[in-house]
N, C-alpha and C positions, 0 to 999 in steps of 0.2 A: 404429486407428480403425475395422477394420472390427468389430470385433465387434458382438456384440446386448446392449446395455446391462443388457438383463433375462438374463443367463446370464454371470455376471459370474466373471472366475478364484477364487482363493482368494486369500483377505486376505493383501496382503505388511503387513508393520509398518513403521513407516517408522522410518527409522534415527535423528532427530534430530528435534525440534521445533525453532522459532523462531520468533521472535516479530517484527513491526512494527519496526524501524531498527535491527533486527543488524546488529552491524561487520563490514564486508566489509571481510576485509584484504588477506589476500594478491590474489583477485581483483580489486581494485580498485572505483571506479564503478560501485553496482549496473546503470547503463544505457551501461558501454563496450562501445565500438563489438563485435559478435561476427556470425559464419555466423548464417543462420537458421535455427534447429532444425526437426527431424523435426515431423512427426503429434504434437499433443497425446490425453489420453485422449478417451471416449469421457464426454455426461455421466452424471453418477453418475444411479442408477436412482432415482427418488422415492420406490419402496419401504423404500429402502433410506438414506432421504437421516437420518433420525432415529437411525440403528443404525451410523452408524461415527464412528470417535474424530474430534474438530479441536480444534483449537486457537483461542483468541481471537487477534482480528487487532489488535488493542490494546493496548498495556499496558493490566491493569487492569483491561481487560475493558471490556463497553459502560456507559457513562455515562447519567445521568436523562438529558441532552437529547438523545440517540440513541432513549432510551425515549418520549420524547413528540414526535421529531419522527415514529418508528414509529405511531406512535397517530394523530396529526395525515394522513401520509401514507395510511394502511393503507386507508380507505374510498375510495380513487382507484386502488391498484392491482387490476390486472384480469391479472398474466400467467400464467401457467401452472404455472412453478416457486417464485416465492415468494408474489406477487400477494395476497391478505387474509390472507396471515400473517406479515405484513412484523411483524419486531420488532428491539428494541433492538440483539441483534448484528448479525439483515443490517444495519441502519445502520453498525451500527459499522465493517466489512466492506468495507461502500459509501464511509465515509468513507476508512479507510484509501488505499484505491485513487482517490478523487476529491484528495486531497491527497498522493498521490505526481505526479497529472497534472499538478497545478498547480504544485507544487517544479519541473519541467523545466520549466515556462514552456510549454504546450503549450493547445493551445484545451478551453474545456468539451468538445467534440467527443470527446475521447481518452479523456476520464472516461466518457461516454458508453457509447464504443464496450468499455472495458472494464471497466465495470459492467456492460452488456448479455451480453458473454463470461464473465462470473463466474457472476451469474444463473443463465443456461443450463449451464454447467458442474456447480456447486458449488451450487446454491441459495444461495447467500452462504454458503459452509462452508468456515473454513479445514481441512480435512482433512489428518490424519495418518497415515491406513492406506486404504492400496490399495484398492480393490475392481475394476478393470478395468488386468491388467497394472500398469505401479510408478505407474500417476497418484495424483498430489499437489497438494492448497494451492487456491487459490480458481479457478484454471484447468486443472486437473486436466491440467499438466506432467509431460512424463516425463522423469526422470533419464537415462533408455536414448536418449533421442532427442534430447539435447542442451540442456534445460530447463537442467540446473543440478543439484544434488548434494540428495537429500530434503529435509536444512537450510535449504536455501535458499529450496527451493520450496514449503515449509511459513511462511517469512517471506513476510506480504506486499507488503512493499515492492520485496524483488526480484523475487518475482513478476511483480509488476504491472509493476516496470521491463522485466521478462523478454518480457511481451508487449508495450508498447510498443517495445521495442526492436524485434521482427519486426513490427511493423504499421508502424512505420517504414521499415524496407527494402524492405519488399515495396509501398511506397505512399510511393515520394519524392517530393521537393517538393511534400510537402503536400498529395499528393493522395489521401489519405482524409480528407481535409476536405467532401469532397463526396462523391456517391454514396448507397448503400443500407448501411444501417449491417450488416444482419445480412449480407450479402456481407462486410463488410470482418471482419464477427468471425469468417466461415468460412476466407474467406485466409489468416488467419493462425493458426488451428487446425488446418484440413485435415481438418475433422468430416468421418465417415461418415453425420453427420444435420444436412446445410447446410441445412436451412429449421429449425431449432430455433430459432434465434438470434432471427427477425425476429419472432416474437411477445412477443420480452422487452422489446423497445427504446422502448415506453410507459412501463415500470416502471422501468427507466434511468434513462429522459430527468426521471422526476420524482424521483428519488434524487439524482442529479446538480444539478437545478436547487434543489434546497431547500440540497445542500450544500457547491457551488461557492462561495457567498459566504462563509464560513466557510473555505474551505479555499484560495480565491485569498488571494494575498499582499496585495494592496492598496497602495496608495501608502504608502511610507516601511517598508514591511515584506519580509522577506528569512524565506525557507525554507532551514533547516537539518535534517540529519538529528542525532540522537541515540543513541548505542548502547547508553547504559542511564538508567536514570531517574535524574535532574540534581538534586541542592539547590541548592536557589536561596537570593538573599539580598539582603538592601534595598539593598544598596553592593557593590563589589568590594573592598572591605579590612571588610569584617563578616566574622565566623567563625560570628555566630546564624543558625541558616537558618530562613527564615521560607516556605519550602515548597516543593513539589516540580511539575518538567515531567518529564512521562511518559516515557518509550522511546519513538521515531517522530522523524514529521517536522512540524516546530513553526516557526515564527515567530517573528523579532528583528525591532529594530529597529537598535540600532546599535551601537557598539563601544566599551570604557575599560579604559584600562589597568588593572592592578589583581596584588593578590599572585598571585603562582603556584600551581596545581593542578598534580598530575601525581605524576611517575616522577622517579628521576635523568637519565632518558633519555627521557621520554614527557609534555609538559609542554605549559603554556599560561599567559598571563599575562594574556591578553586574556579581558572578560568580556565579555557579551550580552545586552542590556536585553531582558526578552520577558515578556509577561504567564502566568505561570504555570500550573497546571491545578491546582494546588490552592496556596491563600495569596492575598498580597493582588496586585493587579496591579503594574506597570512593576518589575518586581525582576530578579535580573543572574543568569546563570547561567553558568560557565568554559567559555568554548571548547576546554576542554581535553575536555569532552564529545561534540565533535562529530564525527562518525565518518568525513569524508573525506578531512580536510587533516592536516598536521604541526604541529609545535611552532611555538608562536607564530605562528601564522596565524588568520583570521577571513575564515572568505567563504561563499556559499551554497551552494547543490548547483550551481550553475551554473558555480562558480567566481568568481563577482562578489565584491569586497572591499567587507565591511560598512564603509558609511561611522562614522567617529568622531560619539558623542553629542557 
């Protein structure tokens, strides 16, 4: 963190891309409990933000309504990193990270606070190749100081769990619920540039609010993660699939029994009503897709048991 963002080492490659609701296996729970890591990087240089490799934070890539709420939002940002040139992927980027907040059940606040840390970091950039030491992914985490393995920290889902988790510890009971945001996004970076932060947290606070209601669960709806993209289908005993929910973290509604998906060993027989991303809405997708439980189980990221349709 000390170095000078404009005198940047030599490009590491990053060992692995990943993308939005990779299966964490062995690890577990992208957000179990762990130490709080070292010094994150430093942020990437603006120069420089156009000229190195990322990766989409989406399956998929950003979507028309990413694109038009860019358009919609863009004459109201004013910050310094992305501010009038808000487009489709920072959405997409922002969404990412505002609907992993709201999968833990955690206040707009959090989305807030790490979107405002993304911003400053990454200019919404999921990045794949170093430019200051091994930082990585939309927080520009380093694998040397305890982030997580390049893979990971190029997925943004663990990412983003990766810094809630230390803005968590560092801020129990709930007490970065209050305070100054660009302080709480320095705590838990450990920037050698702590007043970066506090100019981003207008362009946040209005990424977050346009994308909170979209990304909160809502009554009678349950967040799930995804470890690759799901065909879906009008019933749990249809074999036509009538379209697909993306890789990530998505929304059910409730639970039915239904034929088995899976492995001889790796299975699920429970399916999950959820309105789709591409097809017609209320169609069933196999919880054999969801990336944190076992065989025949159905629950959220939370571990709550989707109740039966």
């Amino acid at each position: 963190m000390s170095r000078n963002p404009l005198s940047p080492t030599p490009r590491l490659v990053a060992l692995g891309i990943a993308v939005a609701g990779l299966l964490l296996t062995a690890a577990g729970p992208a957000h179990a409990v762990a130490p709080v890591p070292g010094p994150a990087g430093a942020p990437v240089p603006l120069p420089l933000v156009a000229s190195i490799a990322y990766a989409q934070c989406v399956s998929g890539g950003a979507t028309g309504a990413d694109t038009t709420l860019a358009n919609q939002l863009r004459p109201q940002m004013n910050g310094n990193r992305v501010g009038r040139s808000l487009n489709g992927y920072h959405v997409s980027c922002a969404r990412a990270i505002s609907a992993t907040a709201a999968g833990r059940g955690l206040d707009k606040r959090a989305a807030v606070i790490a979107i405002t840390t993304a911003i400053t970091e990454s200019s919404l950039h999921n990045y794949t190749e170093a430019v200051d030491h091994d930082s990585l992914g939309l927080f520009q985490q380093r694998p040397s100081q305890g982030w997580g393995t390049p893979a990971q920290l190029t997925n943004p889902v663990y990412a983003t769990n990766a810094f809630l988790n230390a803005m968590l510890r560092k801020y129990p009971n709930n007490s970065w619920m209050s305070g100054d945001i660009g302080a709480i996004c320095q705590a838990v970076q450990v920037s050698a540039y702590p007043d970066a932060y506090r100019p981003e947290v207008h362009d946040a606070q209005l990424l977050a609010n346009a994308l909170w209601g979209g990304g909160s669960p809502g009554p009678g709806r349950y967040w799930v993660d995804t470890f690759a993209n799901a065909p879906v289908y009008a019933s749990p005993t249809s074999t036509a699939q009538t379209g697909t929910l993306y890789q990530g973290t998505n929304y059910v509604f409730c639970k039915t029994w239904g034929r088995q998906i899976g492995t001889a060993t790796s299975y699920n027989h429970w399916w999950l009503k959820t309105d789709p991303d591409a097809g017609p809405a209320a169609q069933y997708v196999s919880a054999y897709y969801l990336s944190r439980w076992g065989n025949d189980e159905a629950k959220d990221n939370n571990g709550t048991v989707i109740p039966d349709c």
